[in-house]
Structure formats: C-alpha cells, structure tokens
PyMOL Python script that loads the backbone (N, CA, C, O; Angstrom):
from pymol import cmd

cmd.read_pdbstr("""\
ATOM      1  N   UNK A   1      28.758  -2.397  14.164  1.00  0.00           N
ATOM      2  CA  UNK A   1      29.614  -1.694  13.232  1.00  0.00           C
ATOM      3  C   UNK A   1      30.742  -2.635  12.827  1.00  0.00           C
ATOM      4  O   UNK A   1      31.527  -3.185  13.600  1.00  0.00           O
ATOM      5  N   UNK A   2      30.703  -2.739  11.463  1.00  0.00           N
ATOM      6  CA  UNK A   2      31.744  -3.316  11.463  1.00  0.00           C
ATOM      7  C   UNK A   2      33.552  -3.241  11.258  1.00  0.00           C
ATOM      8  O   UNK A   2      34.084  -2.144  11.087  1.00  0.00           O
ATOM      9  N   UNK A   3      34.139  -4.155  11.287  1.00  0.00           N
ATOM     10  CA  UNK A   3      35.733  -3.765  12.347  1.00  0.00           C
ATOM     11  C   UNK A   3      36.269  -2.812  10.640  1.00  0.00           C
ATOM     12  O   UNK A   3      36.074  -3.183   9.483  1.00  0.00           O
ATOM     13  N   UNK A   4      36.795  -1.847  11.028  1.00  0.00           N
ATOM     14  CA  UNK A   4      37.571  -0.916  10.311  1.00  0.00           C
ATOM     15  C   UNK A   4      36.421   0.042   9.691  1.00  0.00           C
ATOM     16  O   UNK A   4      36.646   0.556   8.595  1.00  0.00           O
ATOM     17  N   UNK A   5      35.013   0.338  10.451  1.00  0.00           N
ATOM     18  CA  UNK A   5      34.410   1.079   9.763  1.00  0.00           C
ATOM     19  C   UNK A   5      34.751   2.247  10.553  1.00  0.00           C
ATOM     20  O   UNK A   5      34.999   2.327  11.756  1.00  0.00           O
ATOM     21  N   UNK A   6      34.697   3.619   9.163  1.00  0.00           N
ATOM     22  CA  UNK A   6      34.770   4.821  10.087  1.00  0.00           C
ATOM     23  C   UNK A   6      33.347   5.402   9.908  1.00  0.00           C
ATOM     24  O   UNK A   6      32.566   5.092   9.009  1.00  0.00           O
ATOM     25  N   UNK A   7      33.083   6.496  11.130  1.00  0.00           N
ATOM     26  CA  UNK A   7      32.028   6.760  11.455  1.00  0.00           C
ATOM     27  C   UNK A   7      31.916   8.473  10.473  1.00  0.00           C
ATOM     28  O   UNK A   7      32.786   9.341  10.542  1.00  0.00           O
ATOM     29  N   UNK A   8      30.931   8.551   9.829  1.00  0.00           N
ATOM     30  CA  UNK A   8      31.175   9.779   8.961  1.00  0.00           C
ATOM     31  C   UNK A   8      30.661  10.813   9.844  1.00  0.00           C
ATOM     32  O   UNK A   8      30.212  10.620  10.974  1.00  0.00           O
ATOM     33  N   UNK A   9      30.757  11.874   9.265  1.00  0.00           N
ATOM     34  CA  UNK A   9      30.953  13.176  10.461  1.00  0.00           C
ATOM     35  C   UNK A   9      28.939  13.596  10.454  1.00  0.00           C
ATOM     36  O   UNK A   9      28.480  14.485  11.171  1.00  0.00           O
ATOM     37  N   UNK A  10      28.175  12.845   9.629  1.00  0.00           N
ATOM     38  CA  UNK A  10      27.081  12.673  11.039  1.00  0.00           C
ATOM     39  C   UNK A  10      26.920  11.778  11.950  1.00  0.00           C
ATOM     40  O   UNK A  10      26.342  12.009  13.011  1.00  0.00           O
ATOM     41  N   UNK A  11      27.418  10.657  11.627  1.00  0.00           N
ATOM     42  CA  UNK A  11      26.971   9.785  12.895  1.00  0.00           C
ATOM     43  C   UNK A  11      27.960  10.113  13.965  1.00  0.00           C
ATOM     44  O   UNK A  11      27.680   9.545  15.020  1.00  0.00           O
ATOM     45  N   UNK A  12      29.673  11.303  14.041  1.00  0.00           N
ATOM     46  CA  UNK A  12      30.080  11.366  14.999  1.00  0.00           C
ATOM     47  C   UNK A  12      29.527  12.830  15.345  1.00  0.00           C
ATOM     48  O   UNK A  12      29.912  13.382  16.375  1.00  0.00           O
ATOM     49  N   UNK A  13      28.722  13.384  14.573  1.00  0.00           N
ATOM     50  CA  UNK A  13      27.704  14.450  15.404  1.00  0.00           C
ATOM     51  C   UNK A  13      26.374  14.166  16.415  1.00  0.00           C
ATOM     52  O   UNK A  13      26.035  14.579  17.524  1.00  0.00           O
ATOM     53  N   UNK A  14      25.789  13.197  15.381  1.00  0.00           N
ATOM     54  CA  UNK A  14      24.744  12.618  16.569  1.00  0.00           C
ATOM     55  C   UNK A  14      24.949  11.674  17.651  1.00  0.00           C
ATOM     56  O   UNK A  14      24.117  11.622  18.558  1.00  0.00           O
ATOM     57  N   UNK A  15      26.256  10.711  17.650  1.00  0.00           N
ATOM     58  CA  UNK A  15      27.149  10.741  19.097  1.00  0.00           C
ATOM     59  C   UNK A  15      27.561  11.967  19.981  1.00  0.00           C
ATOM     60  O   UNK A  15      27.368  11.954  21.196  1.00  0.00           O
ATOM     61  N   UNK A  16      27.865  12.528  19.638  1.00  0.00           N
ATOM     62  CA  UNK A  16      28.436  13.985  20.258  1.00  0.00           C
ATOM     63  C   UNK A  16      26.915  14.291  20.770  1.00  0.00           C
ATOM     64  O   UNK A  16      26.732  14.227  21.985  1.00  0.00           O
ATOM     65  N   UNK A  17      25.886  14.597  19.980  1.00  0.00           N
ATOM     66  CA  UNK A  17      24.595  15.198  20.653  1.00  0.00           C
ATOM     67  C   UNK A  17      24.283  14.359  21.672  1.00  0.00           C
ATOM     68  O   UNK A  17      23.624  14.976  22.508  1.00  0.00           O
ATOM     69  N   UNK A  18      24.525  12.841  22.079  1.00  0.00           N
ATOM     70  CA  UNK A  18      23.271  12.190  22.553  1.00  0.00           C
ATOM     71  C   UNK A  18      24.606  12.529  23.821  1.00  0.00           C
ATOM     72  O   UNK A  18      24.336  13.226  24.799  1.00  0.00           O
ATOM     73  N   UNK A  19      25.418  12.184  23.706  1.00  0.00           N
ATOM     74  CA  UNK A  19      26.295  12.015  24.758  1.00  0.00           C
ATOM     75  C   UNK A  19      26.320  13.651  25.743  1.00  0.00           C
ATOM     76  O   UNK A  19      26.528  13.823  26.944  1.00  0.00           O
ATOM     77  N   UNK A  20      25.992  14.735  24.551  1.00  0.00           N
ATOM     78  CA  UNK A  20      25.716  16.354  25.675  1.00  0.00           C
ATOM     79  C   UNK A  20      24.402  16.610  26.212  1.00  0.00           C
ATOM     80  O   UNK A  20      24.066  17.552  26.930  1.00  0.00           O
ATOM     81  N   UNK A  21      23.211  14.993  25.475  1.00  0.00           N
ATOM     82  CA  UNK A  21      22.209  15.504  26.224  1.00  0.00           C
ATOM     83  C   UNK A  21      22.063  14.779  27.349  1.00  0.00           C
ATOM     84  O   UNK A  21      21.405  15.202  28.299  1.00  0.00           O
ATOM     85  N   UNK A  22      22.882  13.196  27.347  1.00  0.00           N
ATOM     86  CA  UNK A  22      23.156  12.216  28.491  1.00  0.00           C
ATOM     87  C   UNK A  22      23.855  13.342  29.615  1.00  0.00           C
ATOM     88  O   UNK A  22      23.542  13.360  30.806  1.00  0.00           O
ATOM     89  N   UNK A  23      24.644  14.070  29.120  1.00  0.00           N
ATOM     90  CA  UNK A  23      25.345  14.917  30.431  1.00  0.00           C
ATOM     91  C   UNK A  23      24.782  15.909  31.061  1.00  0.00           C
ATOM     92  O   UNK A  23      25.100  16.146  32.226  1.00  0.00           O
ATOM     93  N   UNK A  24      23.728  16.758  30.311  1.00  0.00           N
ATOM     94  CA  UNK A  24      22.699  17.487  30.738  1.00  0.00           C
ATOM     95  C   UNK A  24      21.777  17.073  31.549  1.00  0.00           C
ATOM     96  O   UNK A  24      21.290  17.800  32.415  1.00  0.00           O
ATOM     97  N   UNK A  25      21.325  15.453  31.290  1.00  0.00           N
ATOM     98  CA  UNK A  25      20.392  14.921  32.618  1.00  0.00           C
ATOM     99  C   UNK A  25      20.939  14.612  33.462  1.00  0.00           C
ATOM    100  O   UNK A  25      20.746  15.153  34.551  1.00  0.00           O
ATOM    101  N   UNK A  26      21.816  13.647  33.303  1.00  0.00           N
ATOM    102  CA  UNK A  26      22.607  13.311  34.378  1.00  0.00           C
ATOM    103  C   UNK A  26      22.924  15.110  35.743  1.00  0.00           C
ATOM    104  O   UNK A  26      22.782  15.128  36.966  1.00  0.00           O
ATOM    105  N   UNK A  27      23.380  16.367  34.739  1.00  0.00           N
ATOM    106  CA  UNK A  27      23.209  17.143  36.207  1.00  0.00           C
ATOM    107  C   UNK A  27      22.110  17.609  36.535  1.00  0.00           C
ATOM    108  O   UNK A  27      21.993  18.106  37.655  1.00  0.00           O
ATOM    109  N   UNK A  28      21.222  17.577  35.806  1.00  0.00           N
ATOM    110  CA  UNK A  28      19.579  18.216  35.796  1.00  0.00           C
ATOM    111  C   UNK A  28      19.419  16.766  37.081  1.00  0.00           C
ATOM    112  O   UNK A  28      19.837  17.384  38.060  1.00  0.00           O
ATOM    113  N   UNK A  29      19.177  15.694  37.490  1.00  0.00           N
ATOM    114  CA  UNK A  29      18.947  14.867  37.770  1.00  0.00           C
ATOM    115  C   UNK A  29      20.069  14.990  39.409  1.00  0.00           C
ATOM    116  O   UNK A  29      19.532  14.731  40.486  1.00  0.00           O
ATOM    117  N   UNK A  30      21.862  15.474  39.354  1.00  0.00           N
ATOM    118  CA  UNK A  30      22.283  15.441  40.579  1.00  0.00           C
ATOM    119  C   UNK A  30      21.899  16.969  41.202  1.00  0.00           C
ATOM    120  O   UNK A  30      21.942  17.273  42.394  1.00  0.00           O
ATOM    121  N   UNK A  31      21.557  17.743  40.209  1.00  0.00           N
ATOM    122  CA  UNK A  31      20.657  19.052  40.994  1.00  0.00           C
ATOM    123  C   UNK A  31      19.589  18.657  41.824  1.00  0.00           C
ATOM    124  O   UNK A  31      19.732  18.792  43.040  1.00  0.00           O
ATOM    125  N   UNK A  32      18.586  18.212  41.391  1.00  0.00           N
ATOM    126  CA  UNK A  32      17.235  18.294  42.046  1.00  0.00           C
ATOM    127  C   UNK A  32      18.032  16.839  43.244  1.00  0.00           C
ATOM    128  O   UNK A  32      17.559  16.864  44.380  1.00  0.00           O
ATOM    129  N   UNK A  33      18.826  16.017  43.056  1.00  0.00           N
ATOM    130  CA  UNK A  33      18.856  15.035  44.096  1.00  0.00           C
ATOM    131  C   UNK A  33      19.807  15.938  44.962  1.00  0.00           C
ATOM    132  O   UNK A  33      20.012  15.308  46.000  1.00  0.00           O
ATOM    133  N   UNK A  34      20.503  17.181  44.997  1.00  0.00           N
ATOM    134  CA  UNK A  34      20.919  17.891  46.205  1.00  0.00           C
ATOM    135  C   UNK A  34      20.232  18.466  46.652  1.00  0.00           C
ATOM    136  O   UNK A  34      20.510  18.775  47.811  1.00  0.00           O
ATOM    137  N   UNK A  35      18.820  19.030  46.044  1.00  0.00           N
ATOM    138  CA  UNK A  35      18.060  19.731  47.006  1.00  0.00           C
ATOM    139  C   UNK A  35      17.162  18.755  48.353  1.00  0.00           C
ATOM    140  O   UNK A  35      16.644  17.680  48.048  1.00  0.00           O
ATOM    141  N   UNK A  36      17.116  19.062  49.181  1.00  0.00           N
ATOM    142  CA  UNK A  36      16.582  18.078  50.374  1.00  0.00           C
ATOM    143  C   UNK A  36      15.356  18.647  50.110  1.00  0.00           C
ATOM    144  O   UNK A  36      15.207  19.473  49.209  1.00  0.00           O
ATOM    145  N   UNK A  37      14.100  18.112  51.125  1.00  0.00           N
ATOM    146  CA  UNK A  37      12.913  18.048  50.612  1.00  0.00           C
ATOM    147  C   UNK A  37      12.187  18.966  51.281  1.00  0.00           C
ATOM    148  O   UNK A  37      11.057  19.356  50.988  1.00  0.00           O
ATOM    149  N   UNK A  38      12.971  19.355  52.333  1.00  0.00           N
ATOM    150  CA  UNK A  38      12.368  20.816  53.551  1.00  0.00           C
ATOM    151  C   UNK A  38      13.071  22.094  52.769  1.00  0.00           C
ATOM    152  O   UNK A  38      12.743  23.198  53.204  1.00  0.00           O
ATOM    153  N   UNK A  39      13.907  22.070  51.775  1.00  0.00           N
ATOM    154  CA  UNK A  39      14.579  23.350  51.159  1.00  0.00           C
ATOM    155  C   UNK A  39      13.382  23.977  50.129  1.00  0.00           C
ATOM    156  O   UNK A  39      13.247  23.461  49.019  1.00  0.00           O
ATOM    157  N   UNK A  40      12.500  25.135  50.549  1.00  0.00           N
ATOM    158  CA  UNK A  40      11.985  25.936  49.442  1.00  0.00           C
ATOM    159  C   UNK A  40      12.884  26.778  48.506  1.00  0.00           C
ATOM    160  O   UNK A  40      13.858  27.467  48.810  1.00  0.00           O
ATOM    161  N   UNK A  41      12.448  26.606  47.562  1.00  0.00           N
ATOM    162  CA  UNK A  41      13.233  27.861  46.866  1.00  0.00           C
ATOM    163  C   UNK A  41      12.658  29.171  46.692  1.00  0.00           C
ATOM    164  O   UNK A  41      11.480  29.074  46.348  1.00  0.00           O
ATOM    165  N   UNK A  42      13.007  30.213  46.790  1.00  0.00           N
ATOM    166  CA  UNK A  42      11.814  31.304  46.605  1.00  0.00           C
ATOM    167  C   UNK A  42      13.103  32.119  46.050  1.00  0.00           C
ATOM    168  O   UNK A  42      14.329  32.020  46.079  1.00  0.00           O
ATOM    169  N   UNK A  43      12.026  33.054  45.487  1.00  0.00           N
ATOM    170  CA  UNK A  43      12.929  34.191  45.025  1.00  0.00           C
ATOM    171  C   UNK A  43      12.447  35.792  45.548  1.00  0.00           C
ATOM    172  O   UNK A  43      12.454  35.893  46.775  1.00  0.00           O
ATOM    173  N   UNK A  44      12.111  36.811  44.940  1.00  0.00           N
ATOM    174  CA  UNK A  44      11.477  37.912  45.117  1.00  0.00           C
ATOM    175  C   UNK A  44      10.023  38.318  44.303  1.00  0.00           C
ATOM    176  O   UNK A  44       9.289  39.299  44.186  1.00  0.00           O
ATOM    177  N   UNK A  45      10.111  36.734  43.762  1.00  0.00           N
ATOM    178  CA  UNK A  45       8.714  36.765  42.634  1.00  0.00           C
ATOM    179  C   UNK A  45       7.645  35.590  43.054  1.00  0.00           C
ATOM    180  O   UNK A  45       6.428  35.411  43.005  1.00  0.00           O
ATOM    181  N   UNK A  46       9.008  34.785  43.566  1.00  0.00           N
ATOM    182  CA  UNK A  46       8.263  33.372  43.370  1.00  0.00           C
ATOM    183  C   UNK A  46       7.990  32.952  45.919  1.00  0.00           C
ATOM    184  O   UNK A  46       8.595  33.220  46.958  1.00  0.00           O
ATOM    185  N   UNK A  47       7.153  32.468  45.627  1.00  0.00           N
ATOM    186  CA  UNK A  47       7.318  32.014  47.197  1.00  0.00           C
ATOM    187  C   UNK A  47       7.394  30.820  47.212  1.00  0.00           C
ATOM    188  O   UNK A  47       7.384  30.277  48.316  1.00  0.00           O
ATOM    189  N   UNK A  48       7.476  30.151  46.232  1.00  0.00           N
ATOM    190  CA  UNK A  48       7.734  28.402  45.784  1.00  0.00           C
ATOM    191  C   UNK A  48       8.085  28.241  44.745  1.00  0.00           C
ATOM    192  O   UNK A  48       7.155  28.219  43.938  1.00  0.00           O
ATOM    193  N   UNK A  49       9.490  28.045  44.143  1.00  0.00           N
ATOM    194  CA  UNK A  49       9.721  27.882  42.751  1.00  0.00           C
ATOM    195  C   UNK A  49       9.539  26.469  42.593  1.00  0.00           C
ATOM    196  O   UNK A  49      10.050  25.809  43.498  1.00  0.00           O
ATOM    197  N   UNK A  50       8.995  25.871  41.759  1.00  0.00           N
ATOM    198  CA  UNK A  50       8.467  24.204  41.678  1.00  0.00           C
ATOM    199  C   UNK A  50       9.466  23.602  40.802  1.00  0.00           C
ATOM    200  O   UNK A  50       9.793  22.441  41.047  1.00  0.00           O
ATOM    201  N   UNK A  51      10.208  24.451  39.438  1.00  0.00           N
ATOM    202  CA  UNK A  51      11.069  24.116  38.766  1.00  0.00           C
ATOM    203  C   UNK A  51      11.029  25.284  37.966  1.00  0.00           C
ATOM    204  O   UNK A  51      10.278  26.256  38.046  1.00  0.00           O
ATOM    205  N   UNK A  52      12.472  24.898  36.742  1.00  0.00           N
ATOM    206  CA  UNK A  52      12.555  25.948  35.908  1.00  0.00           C
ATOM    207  C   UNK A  52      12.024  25.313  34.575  1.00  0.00           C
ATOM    208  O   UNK A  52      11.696  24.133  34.456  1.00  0.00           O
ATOM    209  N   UNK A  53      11.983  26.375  33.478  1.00  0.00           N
ATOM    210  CA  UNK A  53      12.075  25.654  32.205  1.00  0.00           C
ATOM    211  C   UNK A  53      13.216  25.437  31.615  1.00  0.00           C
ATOM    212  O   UNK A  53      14.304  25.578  32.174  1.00  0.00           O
ATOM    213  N   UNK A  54      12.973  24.901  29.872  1.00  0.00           N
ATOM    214  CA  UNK A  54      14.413  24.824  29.855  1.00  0.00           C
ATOM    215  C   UNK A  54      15.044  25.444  29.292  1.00  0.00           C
ATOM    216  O   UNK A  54      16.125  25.122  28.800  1.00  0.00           O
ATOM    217  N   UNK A  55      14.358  26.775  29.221  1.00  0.00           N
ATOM    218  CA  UNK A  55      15.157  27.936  28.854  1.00  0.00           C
ATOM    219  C   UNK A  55      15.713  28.689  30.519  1.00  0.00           C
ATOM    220  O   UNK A  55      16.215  29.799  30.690  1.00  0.00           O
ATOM    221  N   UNK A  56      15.500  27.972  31.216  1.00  0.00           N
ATOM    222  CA  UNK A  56      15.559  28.135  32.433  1.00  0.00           C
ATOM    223  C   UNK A  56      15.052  29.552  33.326  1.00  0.00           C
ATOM    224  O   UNK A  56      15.504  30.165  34.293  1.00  0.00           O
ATOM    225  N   UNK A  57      14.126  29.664  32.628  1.00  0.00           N
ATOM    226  CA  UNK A  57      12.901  30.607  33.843  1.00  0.00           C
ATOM    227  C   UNK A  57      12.415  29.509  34.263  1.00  0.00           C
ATOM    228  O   UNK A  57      12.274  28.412  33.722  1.00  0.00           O
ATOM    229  N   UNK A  58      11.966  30.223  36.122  1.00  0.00           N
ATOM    230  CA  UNK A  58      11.471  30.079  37.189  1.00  0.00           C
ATOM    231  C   UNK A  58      10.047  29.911  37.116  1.00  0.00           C
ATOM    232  O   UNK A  58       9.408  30.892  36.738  1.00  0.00           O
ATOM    233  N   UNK A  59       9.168  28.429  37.521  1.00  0.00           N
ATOM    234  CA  UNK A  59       7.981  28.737  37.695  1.00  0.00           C
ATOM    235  C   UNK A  59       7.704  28.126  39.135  1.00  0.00           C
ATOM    236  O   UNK A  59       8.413  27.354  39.780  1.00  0.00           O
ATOM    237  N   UNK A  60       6.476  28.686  39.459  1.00  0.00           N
ATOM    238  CA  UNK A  60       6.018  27.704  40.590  1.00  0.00           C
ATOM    239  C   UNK A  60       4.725  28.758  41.495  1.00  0.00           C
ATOM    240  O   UNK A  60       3.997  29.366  40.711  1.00  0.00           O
ATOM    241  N   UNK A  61       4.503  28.928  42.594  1.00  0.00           N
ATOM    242  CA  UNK A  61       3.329  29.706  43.357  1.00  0.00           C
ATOM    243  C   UNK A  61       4.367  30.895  43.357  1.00  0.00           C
ATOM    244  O   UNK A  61       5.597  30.931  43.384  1.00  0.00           O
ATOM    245  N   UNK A  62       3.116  32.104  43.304  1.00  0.00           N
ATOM    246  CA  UNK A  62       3.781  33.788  43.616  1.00  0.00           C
ATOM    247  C   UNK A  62       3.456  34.061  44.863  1.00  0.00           C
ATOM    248  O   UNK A  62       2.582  33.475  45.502  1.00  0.00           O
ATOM    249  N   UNK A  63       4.307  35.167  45.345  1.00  0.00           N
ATOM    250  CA  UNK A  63       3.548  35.484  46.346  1.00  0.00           C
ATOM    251  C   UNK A  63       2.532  36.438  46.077  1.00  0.00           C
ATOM    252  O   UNK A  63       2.048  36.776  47.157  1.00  0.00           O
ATOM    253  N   UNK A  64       2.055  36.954  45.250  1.00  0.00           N
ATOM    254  CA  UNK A  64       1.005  37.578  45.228  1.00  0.00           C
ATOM    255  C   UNK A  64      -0.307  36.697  44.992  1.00  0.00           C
ATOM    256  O   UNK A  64      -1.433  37.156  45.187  1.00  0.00           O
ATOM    257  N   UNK A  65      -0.050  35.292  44.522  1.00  0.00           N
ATOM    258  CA  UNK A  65      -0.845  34.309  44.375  1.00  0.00           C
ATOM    259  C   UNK A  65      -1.301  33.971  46.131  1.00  0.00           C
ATOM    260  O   UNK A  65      -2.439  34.070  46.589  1.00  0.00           O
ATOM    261  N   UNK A  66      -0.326  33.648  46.722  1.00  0.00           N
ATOM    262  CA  UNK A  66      -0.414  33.558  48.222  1.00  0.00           C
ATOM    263  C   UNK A  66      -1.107  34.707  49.346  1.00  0.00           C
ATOM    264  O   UNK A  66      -1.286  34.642  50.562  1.00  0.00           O
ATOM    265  N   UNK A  67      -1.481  36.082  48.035  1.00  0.00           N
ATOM    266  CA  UNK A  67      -1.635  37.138  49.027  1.00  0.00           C
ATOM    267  C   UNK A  67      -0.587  37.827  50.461  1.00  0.00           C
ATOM    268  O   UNK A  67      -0.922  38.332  51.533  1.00  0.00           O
ATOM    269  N   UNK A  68       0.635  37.573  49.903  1.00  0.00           N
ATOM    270  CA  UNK A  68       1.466  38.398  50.700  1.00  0.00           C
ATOM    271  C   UNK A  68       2.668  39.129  50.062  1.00  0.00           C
ATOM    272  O   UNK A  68       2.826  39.027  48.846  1.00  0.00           O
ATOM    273  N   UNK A  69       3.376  39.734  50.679  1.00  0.00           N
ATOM    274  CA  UNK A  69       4.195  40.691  50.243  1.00  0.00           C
ATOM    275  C   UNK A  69       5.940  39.801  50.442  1.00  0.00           C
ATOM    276  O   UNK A  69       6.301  38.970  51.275  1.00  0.00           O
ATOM    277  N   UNK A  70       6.423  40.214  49.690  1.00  0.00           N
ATOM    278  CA  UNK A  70       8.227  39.102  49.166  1.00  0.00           C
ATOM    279  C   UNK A  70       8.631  38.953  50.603  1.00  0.00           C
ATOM    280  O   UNK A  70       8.321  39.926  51.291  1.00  0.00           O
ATOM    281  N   UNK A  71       9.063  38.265  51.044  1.00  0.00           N
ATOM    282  CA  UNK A  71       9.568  37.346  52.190  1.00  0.00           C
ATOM    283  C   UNK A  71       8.695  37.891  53.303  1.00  0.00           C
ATOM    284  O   UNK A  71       9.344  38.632  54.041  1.00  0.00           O
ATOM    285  N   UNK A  72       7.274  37.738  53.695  1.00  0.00           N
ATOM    286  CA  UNK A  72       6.500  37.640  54.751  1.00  0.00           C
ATOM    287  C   UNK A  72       6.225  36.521  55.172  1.00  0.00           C
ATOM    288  O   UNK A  72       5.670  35.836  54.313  1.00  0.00           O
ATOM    289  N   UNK A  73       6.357  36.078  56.032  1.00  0.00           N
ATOM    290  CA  UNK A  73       6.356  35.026  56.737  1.00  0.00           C
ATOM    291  C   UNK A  73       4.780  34.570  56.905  1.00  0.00           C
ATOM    292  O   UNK A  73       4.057  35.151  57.714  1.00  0.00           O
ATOM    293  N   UNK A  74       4.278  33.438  56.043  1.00  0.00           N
ATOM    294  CA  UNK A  74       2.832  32.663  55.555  1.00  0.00           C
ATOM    295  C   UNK A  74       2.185  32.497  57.116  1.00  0.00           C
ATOM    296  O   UNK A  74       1.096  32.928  57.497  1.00  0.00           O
ATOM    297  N   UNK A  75       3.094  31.810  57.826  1.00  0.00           N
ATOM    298  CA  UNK A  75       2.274  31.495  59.049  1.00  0.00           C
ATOM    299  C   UNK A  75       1.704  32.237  60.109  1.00  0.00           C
ATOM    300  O   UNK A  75       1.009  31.812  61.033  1.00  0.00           O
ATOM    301  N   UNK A  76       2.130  33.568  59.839  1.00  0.00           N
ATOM    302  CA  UNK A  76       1.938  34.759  60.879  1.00  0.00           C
ATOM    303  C   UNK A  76       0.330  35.268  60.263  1.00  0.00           C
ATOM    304  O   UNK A  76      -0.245  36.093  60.974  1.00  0.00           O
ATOM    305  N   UNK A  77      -0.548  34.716  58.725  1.00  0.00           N
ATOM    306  CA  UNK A  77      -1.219  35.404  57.828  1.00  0.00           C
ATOM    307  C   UNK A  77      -2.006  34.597  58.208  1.00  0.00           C
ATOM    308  O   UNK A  77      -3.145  35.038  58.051  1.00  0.00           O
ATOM    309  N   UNK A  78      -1.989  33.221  58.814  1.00  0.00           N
ATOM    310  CA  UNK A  78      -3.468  31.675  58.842  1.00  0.00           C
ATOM    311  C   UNK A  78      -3.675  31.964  60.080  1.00  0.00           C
ATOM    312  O   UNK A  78      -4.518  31.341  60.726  1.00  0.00           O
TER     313      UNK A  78
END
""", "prot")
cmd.dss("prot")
cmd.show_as("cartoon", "prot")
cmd.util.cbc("prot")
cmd.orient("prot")
C-alpha cells in the first residue's frame, strides 16, 4: 500500500471480517485444546458429542444408537 493511501470502507470491512474470523478460530482452536482427551462430552441426547456445527448444534453417537437409556453406565451393558 502505498504511504498516504487510505483504505476505502470495503477494504476496511474485509479487514474487519478476516480479523473476526482469525478470532473465531483462534477460540474454536483454545476450546477443543482445553478439553483433555479422557473428557467425554455427553448430554441427555448425545452419549458422545464428537463436535458441534457451526450453527452450533451438537453431533456425535446417541444413546439410543448405543442401546441404552441417558446416563447408564456402557460398561455394566458388555
């Protein structure tokens, strides 16, 4: 760029975008690096949530996929 150029109000919009989607990975990225690797997530639907989307619903194994009922304990069933 050169010295005394100003930036017109798209190129300081599509700065503004790249820089809210740089900040969106960056915590999408220190989320999943706080979860440790023995932490399941489950919910009352899910008995393994694997991730969300990015409308942020929950996917991953059900427990009805697993054949058991919301927080039954898997190993008491093999």
């Amino acid at each position: 760029m050169a010295k005394g150029h100003r930036k017109t109000p798209e190129e300081k919009a599509a700065v503004a975008k790249q820089k809210r989607k740089q900040r969106r990975a960056k915590r999408k990225k220190e989320a999943r690096d706080n979860l440790t690797k023995e932490e399941i997530l489950q919910d009352d639907r899910f008995f393994c949530i694997a991730g969300y989307t990015s409308g942020g619903a929950p996917y991953g194994v059900t427990w009805e996929e697993k054949d058991l009922k919301p927080w039954e304990d898997w190993e008491e069933n093999e």
